[in-house]
N, C-alpha and C positions, 0 to 999 in steps of 0.2 A: 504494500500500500504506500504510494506518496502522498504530497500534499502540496500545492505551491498558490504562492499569492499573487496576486493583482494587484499593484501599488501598493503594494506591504513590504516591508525589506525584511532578508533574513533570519532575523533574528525574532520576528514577529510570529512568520511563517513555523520557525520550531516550535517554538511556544505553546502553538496551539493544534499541531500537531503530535508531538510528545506522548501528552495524553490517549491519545488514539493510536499508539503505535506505529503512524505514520513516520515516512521518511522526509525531511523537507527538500524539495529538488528548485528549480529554479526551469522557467522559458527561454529560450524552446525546447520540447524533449521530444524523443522517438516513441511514435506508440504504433507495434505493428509494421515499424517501418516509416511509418508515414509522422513527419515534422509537425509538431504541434506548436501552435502560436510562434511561429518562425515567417517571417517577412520573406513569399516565395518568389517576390518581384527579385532579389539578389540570387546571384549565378551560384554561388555558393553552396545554396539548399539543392541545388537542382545535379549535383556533380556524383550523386551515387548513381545517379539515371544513367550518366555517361562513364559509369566505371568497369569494367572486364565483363561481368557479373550481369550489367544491367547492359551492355550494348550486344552481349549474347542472347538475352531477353528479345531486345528488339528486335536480333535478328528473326528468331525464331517465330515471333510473331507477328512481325509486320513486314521487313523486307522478303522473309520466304513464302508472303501468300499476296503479298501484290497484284499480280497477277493472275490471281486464282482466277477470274472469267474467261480471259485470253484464252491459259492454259488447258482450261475446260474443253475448250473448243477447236486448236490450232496446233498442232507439235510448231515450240517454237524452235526457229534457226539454232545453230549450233553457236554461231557468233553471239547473237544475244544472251544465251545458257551463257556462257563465256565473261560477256561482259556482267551482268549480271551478277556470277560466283565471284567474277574482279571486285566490286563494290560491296559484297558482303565482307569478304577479305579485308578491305580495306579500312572499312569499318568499324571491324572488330578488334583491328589491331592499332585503332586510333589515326588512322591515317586520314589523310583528306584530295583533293584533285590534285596540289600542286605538292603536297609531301606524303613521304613512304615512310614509313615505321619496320622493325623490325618483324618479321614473321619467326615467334620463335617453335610454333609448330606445325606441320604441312596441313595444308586444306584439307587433304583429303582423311586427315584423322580427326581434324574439330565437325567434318560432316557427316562422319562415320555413327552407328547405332549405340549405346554409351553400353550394349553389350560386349562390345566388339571393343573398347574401349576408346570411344569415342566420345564426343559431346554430346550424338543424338540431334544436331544443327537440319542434318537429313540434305541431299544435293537435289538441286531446283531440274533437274533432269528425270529424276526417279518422281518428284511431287509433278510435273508435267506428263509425264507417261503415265501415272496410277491417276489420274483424270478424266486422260484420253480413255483409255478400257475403261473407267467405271460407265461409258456410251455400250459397251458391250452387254455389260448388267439386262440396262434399263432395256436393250432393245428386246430382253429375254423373256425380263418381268414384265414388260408392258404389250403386248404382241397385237391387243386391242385399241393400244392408243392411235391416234389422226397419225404421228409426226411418225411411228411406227411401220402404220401401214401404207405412208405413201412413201417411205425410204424402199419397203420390200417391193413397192410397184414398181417404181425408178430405176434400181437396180436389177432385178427380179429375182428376189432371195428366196423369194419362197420358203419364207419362215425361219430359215436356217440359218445358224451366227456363223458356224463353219462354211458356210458358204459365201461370206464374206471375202475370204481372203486367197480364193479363189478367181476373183473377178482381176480383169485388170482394167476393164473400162470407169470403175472408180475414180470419179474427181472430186476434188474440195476437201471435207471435212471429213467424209467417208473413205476416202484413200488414206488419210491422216489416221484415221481410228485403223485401219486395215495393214497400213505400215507399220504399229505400233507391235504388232506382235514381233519383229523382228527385234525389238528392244528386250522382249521379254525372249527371246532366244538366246541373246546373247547372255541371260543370265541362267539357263537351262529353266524356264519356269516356263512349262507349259498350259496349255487354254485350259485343262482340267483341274490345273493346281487354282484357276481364278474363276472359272464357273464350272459344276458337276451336278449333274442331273441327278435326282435320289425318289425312290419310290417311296411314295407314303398313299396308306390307304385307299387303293388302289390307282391311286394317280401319279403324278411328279410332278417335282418339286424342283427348284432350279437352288443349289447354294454357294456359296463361297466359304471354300476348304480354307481357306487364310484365318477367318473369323471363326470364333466359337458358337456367334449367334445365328453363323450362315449368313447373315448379308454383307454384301460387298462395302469396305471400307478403304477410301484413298489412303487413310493411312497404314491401315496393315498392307498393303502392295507397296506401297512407297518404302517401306521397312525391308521387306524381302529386298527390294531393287538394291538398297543401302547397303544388304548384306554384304551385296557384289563388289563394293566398292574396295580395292586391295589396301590396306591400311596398314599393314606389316605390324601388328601389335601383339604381342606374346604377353597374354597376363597371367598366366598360369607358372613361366618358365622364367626362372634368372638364369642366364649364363652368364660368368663373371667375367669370360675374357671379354666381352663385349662391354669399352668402356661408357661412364654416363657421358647423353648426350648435352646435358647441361643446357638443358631448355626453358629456365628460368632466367628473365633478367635481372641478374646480381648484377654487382656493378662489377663484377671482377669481368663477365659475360662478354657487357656494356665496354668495358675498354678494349677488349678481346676485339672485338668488331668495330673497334675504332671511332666509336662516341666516346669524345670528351664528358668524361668526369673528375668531380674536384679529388674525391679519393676512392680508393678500393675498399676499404675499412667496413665492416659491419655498422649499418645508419642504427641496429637498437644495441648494442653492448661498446662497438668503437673498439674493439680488442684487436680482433683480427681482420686477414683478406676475405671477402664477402664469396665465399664458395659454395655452390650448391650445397657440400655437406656442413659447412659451417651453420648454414642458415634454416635448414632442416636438423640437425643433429647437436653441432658444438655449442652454437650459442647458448647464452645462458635463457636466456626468452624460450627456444627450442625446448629446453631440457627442464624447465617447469610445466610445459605444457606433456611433452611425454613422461615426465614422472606421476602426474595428474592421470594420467589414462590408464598406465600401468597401474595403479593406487585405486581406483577404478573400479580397474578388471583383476583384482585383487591377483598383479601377478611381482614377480619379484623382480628386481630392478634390472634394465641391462647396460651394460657397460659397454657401449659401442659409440665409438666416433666418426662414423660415416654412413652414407647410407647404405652401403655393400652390407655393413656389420650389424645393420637395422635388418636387412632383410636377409641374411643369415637367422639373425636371432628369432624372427618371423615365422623362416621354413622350419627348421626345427624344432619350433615349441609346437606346432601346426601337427606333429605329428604323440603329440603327447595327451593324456586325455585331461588335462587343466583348460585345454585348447576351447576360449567358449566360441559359440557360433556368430558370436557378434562384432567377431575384434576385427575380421576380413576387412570391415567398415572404417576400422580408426589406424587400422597398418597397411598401408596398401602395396601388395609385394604383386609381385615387382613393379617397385615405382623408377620406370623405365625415363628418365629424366633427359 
């Protein structure tokens, strides 16, 4: 519980909190996230929006559905997918038209499924293609609708989805739906794995193998498609001769790549060079925050100064039965840097 006043100064505000177990706190405060009595006309409040965190948010939601109607409709160009993944890229990595920022890790792992050990971001090629088919769905489910059955007069489908992509006099938006299984070849996912016919009580039934509830969702095709995507990530396996990639920027990174900084030094201790295992393991910040988790997960202390030695310590407690099922969350092995 806090308490805070309105033209009252602090010493007012405890006073009368006190009593009530209250905490006295002071304007503006975070509740939920969201800045309470803070003056949002200044850039200031606004800077978590535009922080790693919050400009991966953006992505996810507003740059990567932009286009959802187009997309609906059209396979777009290759150049546009292109430019497109350019501006999410650049976005996220703080960059703007006339300056570049460091990418310190490839695109193709921030758009990868966060199975896969990815961000889950998802590639605006795979959310354009599971749009295109969900046309296949409808044309299945709906066999009565007007736009239905003047597509099968047009073309002369005669009912048949598979006979789609057999035509080659297909123009417009029906060669684009008809092309699209080619995309889905290149990932081995065939027509049956996104529509299957199932009997039910004496009739059929049209469903989508991808969902559990049977109907077609852009999103579970657009996942599948993401599977595809090579991402070269091992989270199951450390191999130690394979050194870290040192994909955080420390500033030790930061002068590696030849940004001027004023020092190499740790910005929360000052002790030492700012090295990935300093700043995950040595530091002293680092090593209260894992002595707390250890402390925790009521295990006994470990004595490791880098992060090899962390994930050492990882794999083989992993196989002991103290091992609870929840630590996978707060040690993450291999943390392939």
């Amino acid at each position: 519980m806090i308490v805070f006043g309105v033209g009252a100064n602090s010493d007012e505000v405890a006073h009368w909190g006190s009593p009530l177990g209250c905490e006295p706190t002071i304007l503006p405060f975070n509740y939920l996230g969201v800045p309470v009595g803070a003056n949002m006309c200044l850039k200031k409040h606004w800077q978590p929006t535009l922080s790693f965190g919050g400009r991966l948010t953006l992505i996810k939601s507003v740059l990567g559905n932009l286009l959802t109607y187009f997309m609906s409709l059209f396979v777009a160009p290759t150049g546009i997918i292109d430019k497109l993944e350019k501006l999410r890229r650049r976005f996220l990595w703080g960059g703007s038209e006339g300056q570049s920022k460091i990418h310190w890790v490839s695109w193709n792992k921030i758009i990868a499924n966060k199975t896969a050990g990815g961000l889950g971001v998802g590639s605006i090629k795979a959310f354009n293609t599971a749009l295109i088919i969900k046309w296949w769905w409808r044309f299945r489910l709906e066999p009565e609708s007007i736009w239905a059955k003047a597509i099968s007069s047009m073309h002369n489908l005669v009912g048949k989805l598979d006979h789609i992509f057999s035509l080659k006099t297909l123009t417009g938006v029906w060669n684009n739906i008809a092309c699209s299984q080619k995309d889905l070849d290149k990932c081995g996912i065939t027509l049956g794995m996104v529509l299957k016919i199932q009997s039910m009580n004496g009739g059929v039934d049209w469903r989508c193998p991808l969902t559990t509830t049977g109907d077609y969702q852009v999103k579970a095709l657009r996942k599948k498609l993401d599977n595809c995507i090579p991402v070269n990530i091992g989270r199951f396996e450390w191999v130690k001769e394979v050194p870290i990639k040192g994909q955080i920027p420390t500033t030790e990174a930061l002068a590696t790549r030849g940004v001027n900084v004023n020092s190499t030094t740790c910005c929360q201790c000052g002790d030492e060079e700012e090295s990935p295992d300093h700043v995950l393991v040595q530091c002293s910040h680092a090593q209260t925050i894992w002595n707390w988790i250890l402390k925790w997960c009521n295990v006994q202390q470990a004595n490791s100064s880098s992060i090899h030695g962390v994930l050492d310590f990882a794999s083989n407690w992993a196989f002991t039965r103290d091992f609870p099922i929840y630590i996978p969350n707060f040690i993450p092995f291999p943390l392939k840097l």
